[in-house]
C-alpha positions as a printed Julia matrix, in Angstrom:
336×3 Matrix{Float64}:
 57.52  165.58  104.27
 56.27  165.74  100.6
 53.25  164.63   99.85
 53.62  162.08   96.91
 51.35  162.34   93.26
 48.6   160.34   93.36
 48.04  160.93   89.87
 50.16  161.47   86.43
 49.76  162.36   82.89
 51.66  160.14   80.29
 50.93  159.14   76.63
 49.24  156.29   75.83
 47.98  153.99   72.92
 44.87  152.09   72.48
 45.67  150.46   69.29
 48.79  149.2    67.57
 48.91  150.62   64.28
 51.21  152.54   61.23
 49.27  155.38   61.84
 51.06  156.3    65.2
 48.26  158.44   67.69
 48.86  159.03   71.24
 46.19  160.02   74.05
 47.69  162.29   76.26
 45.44  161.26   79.34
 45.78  161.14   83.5
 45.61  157.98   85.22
 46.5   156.65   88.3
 49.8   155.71   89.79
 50.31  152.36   90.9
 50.78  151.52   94.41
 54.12  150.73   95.22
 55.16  146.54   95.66
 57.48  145.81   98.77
 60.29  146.21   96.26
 59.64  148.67   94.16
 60.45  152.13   93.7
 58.57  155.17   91.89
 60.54  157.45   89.45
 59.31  161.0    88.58
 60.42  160.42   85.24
 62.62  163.95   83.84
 63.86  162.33   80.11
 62.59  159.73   78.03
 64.06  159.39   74.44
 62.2   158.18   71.49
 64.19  155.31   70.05
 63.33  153.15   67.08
 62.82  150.34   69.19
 59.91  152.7    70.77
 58.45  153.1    66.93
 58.47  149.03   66.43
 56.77  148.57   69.51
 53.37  151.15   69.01
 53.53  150.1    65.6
 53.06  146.53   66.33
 56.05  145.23   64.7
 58.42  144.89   67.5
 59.32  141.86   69.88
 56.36  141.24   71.8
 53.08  143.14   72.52
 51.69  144.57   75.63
 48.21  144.53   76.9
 46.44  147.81   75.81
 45.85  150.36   76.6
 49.48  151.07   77.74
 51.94  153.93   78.26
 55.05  153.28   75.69
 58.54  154.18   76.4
 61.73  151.54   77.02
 63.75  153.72   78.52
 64.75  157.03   80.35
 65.93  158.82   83.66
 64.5   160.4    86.74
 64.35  160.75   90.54
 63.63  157.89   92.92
 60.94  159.95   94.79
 59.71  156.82   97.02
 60.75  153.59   97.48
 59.21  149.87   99.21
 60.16  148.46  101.95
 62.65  145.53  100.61
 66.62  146.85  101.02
 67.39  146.91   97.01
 64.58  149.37   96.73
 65.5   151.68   99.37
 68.64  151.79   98.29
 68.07  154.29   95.49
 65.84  156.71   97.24
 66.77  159.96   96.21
 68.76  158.62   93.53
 69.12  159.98   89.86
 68.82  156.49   88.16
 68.21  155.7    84.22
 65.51  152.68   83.9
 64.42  150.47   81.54
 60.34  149.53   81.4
 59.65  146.59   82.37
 56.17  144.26   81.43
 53.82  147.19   81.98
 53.61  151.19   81.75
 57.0   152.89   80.06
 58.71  155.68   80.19
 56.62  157.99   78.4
 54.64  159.13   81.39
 55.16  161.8    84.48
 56.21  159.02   87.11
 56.98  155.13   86.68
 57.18  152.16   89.0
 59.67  149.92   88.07
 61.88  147.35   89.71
 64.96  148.3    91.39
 66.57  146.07   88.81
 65.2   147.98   86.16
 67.35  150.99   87.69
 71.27  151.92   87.14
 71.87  154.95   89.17
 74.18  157.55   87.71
 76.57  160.18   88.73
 76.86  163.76   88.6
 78.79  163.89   85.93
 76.65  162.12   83.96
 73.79  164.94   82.06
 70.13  164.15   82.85
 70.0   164.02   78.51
 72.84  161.23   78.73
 70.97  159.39   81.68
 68.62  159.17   79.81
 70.01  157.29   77.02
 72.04  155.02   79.46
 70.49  151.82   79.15
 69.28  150.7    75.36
 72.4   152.11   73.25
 75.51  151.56   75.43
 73.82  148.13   76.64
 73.87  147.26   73.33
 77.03  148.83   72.05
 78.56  146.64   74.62
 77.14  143.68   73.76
 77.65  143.62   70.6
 81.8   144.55   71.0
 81.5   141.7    73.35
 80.17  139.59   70.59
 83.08  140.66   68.69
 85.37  139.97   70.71
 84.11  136.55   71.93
 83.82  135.54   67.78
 87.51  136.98   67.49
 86.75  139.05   65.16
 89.3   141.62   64.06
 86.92  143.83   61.8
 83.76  144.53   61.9
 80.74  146.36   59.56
 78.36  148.41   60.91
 75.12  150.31   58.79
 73.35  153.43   59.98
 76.93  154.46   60.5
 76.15  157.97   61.62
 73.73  157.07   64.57
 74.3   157.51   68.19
 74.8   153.86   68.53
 77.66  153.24   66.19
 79.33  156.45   67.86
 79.78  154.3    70.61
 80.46  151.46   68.91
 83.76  152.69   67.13
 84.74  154.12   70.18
 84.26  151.19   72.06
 86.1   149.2    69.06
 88.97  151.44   69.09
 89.4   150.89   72.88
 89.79  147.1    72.06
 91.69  147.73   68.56
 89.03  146.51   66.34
 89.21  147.82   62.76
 85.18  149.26   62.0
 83.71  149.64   58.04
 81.34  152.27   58.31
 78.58  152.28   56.18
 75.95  155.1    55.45
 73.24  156.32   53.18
 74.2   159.4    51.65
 76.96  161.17   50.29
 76.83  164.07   52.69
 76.81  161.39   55.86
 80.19  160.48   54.23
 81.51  163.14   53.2
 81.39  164.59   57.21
 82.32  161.21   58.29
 85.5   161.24   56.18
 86.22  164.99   57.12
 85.91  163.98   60.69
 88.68  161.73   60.1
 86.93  158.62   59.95
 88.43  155.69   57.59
 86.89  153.66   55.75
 83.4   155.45   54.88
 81.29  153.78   52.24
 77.9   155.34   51.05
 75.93  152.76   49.86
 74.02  154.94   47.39
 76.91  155.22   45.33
 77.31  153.31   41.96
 81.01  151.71   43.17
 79.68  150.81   46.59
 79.96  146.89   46.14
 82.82  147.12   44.35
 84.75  149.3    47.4
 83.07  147.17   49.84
 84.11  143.68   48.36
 87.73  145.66   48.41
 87.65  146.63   52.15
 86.04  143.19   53.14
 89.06  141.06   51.59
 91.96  144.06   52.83
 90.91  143.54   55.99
 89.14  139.89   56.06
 85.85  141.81   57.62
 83.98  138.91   59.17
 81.88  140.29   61.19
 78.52  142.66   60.39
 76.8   144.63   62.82
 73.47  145.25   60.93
 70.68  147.52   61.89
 69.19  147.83   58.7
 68.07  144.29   57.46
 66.31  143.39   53.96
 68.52  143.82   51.08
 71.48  145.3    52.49
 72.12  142.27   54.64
 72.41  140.33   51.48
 74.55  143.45   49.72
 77.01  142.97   52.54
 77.3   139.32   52.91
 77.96  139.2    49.22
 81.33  141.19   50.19
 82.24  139.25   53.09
 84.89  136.73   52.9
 83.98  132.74   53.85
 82.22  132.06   57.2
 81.69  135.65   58.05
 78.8   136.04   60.38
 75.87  138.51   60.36
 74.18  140.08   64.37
 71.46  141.17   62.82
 69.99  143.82   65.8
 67.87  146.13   63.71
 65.42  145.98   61.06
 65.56  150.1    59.43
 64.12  148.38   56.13
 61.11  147.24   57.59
 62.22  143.97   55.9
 63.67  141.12   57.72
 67.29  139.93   55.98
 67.62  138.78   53.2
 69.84  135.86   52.68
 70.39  133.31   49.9
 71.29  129.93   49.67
 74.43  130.75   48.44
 75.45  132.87   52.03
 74.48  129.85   54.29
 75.61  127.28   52.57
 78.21  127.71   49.94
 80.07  130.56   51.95
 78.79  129.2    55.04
 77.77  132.53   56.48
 76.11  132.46   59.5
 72.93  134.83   60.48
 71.97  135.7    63.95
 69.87  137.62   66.0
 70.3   139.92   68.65
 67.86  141.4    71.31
 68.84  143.45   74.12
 66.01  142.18   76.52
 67.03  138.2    75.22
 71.21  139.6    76.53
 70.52  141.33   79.65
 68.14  138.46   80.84
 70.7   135.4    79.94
 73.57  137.76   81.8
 75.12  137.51   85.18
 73.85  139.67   87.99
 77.66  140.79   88.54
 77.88  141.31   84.73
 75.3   143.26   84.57
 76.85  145.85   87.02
 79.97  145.74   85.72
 78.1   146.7    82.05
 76.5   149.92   84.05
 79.19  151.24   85.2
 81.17  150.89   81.99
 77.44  152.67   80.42
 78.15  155.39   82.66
 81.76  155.87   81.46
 80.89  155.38   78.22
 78.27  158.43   78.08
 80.75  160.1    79.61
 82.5   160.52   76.85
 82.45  163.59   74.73
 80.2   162.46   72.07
 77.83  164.59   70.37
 74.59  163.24   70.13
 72.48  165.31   68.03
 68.97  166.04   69.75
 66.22  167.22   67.38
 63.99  168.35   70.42
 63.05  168.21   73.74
 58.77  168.36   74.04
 56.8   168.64   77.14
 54.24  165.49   77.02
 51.8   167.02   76.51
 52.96  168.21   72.87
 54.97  165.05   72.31
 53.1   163.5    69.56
 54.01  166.18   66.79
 57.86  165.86   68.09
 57.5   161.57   67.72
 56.03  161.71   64.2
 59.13  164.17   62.82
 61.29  162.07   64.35
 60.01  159.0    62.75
 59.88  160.77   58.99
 63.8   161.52   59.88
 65.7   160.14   62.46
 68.77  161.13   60.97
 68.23  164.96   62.59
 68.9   163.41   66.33
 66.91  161.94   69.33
 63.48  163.31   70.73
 63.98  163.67   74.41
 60.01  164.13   76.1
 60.54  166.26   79.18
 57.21  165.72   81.22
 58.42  168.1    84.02
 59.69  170.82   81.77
 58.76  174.35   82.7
């Protein structure tokens, strides 16, 4: 029988700041609760939900220091006693961090409930991307489709997220305006066969927008960006569209006039993947991982900029926060 760590390296912060620094430091692994399980922890992505939180400027705070991280994949190497947890011994599984220590570490204990395990045919780089963009791409198609909306916006078009967004849409024949920064995101979009591609750099981007919104009575915005470009779109939007505001790219929160909540009598919302998941059905909620796992089945191509050992993560976090646009950072803290 293995003998299991008593000790891991992970990356930690002491500070929220802008100035992002990591420790790279060994500590202790927490003794295992009646149900709980440990995870040697093979991928953890960086998303920008990671760069929010050990900046400060995401949802809530932990106490410090603390290893960052919301999500990744491993091995359940050891589990407690309680049935749930033993369960997924020897199970790949992607997990979600919970109140304390992320992903960003060797090993992790986390609630069963925390864990979705996955198949084979499911890629450890996939698995490890399970839980924070197909939760959400669900969601939010479910938010569609409980508004009735029959087309929707999305921003930050080209990301991994709104991948699986239009192809959940398509699946449920929703209509998707795709919206992106720059002419070369556009132009690939379009080649790739893609309709209705707006770069909103361009000098006749309102005026195409305004045009798509009314062809096809666009009501509803997916909107990861925030600050002005909320306000850009709603401007387009026909009467008593509504705004799910999940991201904030900008660093600005929206920005919404008078005019959009009253006169047009737009309406602005919020969503939070941690507020969904917790205010969701325990039968839902399995029914949402297995349709995760299906969903990163699918051939997509999600671009991956690189994949550092821990230990040299830092470098690989920052050049993925000056452009996110070149794909995911995967840390691989049992990499050879």
């Amino acid at each position: 029988m293995n003998t299991l760590p008593t000790k891991m390296h992970a990356l930690q912060i002491d500070t929220y700041s802008e100035q992002l620094s990591f420790k790279y430091v060994e500590k202790e692994i927490p003794s295992l609760g009646e149900n709980e399980v440990l995870i040697r922890i093979l991928k953890a992505p960086v998303n920008p939900s990671d760069l929010a939180f050990v900046t400060g400027n995401y949802g809530f705070k932990k106490d410090l220091p603390v290893i960052p991280g919301m999500e990744g994949c491993g091995e359940v190497i050891a589990a407690g006693s309680h049935k749930d947890a033993q369960s997924l011994l020897g199970c790949n599984v992607a997990c979600i961090a919970g109140e304390g220590d992320g992903t960003w570490a060797e090993y992790m204990v986390a609630s069963p409930y925390q864990c979705i395990p996955f198949s084979e045919s499911v890629s450890l780089e996939k698995g490890a991307m399970l839980m924070v963009n197909p939760m959400t791409a669900l969601a939010l198609i479910n938010i569609a489709k409980q508004g009735g909306h029959k087309t929707i916006i999305q921003n930050a078009a080209s990301s991994a997220l709104s991948n699986m967004i239009r192809f959940l849409a398509k699946q449920e024949g929703l209509t998707v305006i795709n919206i992106v920064r720059s002419r070369g995101q556009a132009k690939a979009m379009t080649k790739a066969g893609m309709p209705y591609v707006l770069n909103s750099s361009a000098k006749d981007y309102q005026e195409k927008l305004h045009s798509l919104c009314t062809e096809l009575h666009a009501s509803l915005l997916l909107d990861a960006v925030a600050g002005q470009a909320t306000a850009d779109i709603l401007d387009a939007m026909p009467e008593a569209s509504t705004a799910v505001v999940y991201g904030g790219l900008s660093g600005e929160g929206p920005k919404v006039s008078i005019e959009h909540v009253i006169f047009k009598n737009h309406k602005i919302e919020g969503f939070w993947l941690a507020h969904y998941l917790k205010d969701t059905q325990v039968e839902e909620l399995k029914n949402m991982g297995e349709q995760a796992q299906v969903l990163m089945a699918q051939d997509f191509e999600i671009a991956i900029q690189s994949q550092p050992k821990l230990e040299y993560a830092s470098h690989s976090i920052a050049a993925y926060a000056g452009n996110m646009s070149r794909g995911k950072v995967l840390i691989s803290p049992h990499q050879e």
